[in-house]
C-alpha positions in Angstrom: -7.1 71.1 16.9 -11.1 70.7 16.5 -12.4 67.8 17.7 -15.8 66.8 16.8 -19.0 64.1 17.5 -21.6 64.5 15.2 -24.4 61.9 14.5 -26.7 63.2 11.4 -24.1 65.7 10.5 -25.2 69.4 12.5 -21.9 69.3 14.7 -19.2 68.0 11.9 -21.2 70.9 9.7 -19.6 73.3 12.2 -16.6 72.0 13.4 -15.7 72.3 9.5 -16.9 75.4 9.4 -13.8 76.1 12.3 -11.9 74.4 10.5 -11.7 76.0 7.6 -12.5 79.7 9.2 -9.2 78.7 11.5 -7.0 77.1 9.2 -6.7 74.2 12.1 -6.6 70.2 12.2 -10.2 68.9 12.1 -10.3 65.3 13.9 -13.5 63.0 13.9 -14.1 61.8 17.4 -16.8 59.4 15.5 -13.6 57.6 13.9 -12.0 57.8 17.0 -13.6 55.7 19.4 -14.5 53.5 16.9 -10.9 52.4 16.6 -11.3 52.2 20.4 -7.7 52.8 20.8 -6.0 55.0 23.8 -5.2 58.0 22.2 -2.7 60.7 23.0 -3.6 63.9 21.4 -1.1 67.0 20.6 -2.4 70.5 20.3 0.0 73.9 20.5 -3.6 75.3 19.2 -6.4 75.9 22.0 -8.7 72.5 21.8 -12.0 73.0 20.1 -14.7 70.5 21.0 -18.3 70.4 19.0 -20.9 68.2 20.1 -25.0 67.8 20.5 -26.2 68.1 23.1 -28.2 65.2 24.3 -30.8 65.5 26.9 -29.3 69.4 27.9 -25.6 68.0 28.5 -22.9 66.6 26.6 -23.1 63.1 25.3 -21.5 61.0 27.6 -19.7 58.8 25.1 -18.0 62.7 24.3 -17.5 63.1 27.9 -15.6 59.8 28.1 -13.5 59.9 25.2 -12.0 63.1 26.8 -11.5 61.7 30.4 -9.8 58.7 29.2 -7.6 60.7 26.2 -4.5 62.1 27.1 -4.0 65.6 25.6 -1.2 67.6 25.6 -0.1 71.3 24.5 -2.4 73.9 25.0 -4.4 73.9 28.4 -7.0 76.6 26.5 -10.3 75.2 25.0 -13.7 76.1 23.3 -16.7 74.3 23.1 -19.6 74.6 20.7 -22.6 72.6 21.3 -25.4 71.9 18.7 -28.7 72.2 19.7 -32.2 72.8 18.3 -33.3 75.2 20.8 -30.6 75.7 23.8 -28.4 74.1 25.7 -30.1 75.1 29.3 -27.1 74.4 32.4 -24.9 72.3 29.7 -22.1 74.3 30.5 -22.1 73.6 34.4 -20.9 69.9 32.9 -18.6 71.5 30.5 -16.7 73.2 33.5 -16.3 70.1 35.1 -14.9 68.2 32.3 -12.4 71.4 32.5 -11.8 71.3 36.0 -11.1 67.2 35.5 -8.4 68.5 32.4 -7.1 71.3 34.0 -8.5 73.3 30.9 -8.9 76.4 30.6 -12.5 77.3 29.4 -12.0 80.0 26.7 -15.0 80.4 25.2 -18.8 78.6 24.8 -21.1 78.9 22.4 -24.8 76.9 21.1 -25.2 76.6 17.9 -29.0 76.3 16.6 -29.3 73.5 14.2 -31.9 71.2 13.7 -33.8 68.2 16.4 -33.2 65.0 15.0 -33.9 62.9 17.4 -37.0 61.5 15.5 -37.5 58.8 18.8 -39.0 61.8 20.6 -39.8 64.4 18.4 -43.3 64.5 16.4 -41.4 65.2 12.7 -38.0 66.8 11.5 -38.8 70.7 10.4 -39.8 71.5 7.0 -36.5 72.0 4.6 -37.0 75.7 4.3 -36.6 76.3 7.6 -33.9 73.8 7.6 -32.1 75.7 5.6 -32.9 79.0 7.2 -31.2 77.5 10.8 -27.8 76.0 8.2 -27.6 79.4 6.9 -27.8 81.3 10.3 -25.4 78.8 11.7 -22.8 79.3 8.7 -23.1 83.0 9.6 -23.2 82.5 13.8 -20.1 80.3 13.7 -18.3 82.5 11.3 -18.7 85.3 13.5 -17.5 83.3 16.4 -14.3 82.2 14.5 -13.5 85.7 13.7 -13.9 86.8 17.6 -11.3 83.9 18.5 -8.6 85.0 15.4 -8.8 88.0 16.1 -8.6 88.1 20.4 -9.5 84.5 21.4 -12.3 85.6 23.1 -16.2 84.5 22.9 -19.4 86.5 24.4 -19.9 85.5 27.9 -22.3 82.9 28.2 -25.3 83.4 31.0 -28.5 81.5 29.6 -28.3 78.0 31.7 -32.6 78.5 32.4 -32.0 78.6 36.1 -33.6 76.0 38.8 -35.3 74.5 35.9 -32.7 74.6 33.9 -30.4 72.3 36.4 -33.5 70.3 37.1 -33.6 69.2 33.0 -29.8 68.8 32.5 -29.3 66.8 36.0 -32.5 64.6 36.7 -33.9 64.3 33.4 -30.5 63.8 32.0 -29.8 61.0 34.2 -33.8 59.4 33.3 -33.5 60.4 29.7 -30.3 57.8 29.9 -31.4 55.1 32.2 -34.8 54.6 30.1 -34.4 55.6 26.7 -30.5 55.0 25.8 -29.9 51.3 24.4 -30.3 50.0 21.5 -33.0 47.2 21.7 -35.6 48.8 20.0 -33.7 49.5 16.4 -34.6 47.0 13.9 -34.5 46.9 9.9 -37.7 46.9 8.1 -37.9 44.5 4.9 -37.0 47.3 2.6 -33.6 47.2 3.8 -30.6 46.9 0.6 -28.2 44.9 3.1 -25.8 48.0 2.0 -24.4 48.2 5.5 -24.0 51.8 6.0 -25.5 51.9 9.0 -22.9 49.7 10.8 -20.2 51.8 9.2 -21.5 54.8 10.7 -21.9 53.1 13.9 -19.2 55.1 16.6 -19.8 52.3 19.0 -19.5 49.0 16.9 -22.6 48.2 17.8 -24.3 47.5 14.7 -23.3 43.9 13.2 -24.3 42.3 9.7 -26.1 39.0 10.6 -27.4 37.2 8.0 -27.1 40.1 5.6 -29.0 41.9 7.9 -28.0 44.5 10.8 -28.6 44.0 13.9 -28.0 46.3 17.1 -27.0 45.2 20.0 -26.8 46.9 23.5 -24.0 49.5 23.9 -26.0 52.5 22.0 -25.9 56.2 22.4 -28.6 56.8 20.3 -26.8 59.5 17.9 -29.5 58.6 15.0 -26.6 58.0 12.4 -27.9 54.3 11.7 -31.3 55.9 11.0 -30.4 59.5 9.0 -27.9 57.8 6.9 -29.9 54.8 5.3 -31.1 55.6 2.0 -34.4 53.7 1.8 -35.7 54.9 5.5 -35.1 51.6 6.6 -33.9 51.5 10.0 -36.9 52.2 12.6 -36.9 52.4 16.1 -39.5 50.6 17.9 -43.1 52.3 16.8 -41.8 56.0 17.5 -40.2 56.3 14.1 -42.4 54.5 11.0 -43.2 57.4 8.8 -40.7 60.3 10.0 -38.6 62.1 8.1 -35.3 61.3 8.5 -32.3 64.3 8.6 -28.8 63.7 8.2 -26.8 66.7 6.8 -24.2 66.4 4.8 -20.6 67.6 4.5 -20.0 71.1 3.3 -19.1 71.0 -0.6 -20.7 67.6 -1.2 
């Protein structure tokens, strides 16, 4: 079973990708927690989990759903992390969720995609070399699927950047969360239709129509969805977003 999070669409993009490469079950963990149910998953297939990576780790709302989800079947399981330029000592956390599971970790891979985490970052790249990372990635993760059809294994994965590396994925993790991650500072600007996509996307409920208007309350993650899916550019957070490009991918086919 492939298991996905994906806020602007990069790590659905792959996980369907799997999917199809693998012939397996494709579930959205987006749809998932927001039924905010206890789940009991079944899998005689090895698990394969694709997330971002947020602030050189997984996202923790990923990280939770799996603690407090019961799975059963295989013990065997992949991970594939989108990222726009590494994933630095990600997988140090990935072995721990393991270890917590008693999962076997079969394979690890980062996928190259594309930043868009317009809070931080001073404007989405330009669409040809959007494209140029989609089109490596389609041919990256194909590989990869191939490797775990044919033997199950994935290339040994080494590049966790060192001291520095566990100095950005622990400590700046941690600060990265406690200052940054809520969602206080989203608002709608007047050119907003009222459509209320943006609280459908919302994996945490968090964004309510109030007086035909959205607005966020507290328990964010800060996935971006809200912001790459509305179609007139709408949603802004704080000052750090008026005038950005916006990026949300969408699914294969469409």
């Amino acid at each position: 079973m492939i298991l996905y999070f994906s806020g602007t669409g990069n790590s659905r993009y792959v996980a369907e990708l799997l999917a199809n490469e693998l012939g397996d079950e494709l579930r959205s963990l987006n749809q998932l927690i927001k039924e905010q149910k206890t789940m009991a998953l079944v899998s005689e297939r090895p698990w394969v989990i694709v997330c971002p990576t947020y602030a050189w780790r997984p996202p923790r709302i990923v990280i939770e759903f799996i603690e407090q989800t019961y799975f059963t079947g295989s013990q065997k399981v992949y991970f594939f992390m989108t990222c726009d330029t590494n994933t630095l000592n990600a997988i140090r956390y990935i072995h721990e969720i393991c270890q917590k599971k008693d999962w076997e970790l079969t394979g690890f891979a980062e996928i190259i995609m594309v930043d868009n985490y317009i809070v931080l970052a001073k404007s989405i790249r330009p669409d040809e070399e959007i494209q140029k990372r989609i089109n490596q990635a389609e041919k990256t993760v194909k590989l990869l699927a191939k490797r775990i059809a044919v033997n199950g294994s994935l290339p040994s994965f080494s590049k966790t950047g060192g001291l520095a590396g566990a100095f950005i994925s622990g400590p700046v993790n941690s600060f990265f969360y406690r200052v940054l991650i809520n969602g206080k500072g989203f608002y709608a600007a007047p050119q907003c239709l009222q459509c209320g996509k943006c609280a459908t996307v919302c994996p945490l409920n968090n964004i309510q129509l109030t007086s035909d208007k959205p607005c966020w309350g507290r328990n964010c993650t800060h996935c971006m969805a809200c912001i790459g899916i509305c179609p007139v550019q709408a949603v802004e957070y704080k000052n750090k977003t008026q005038g950005k490009k916006r990026y949300y991918l969408k699914k294969r086919g469409s």
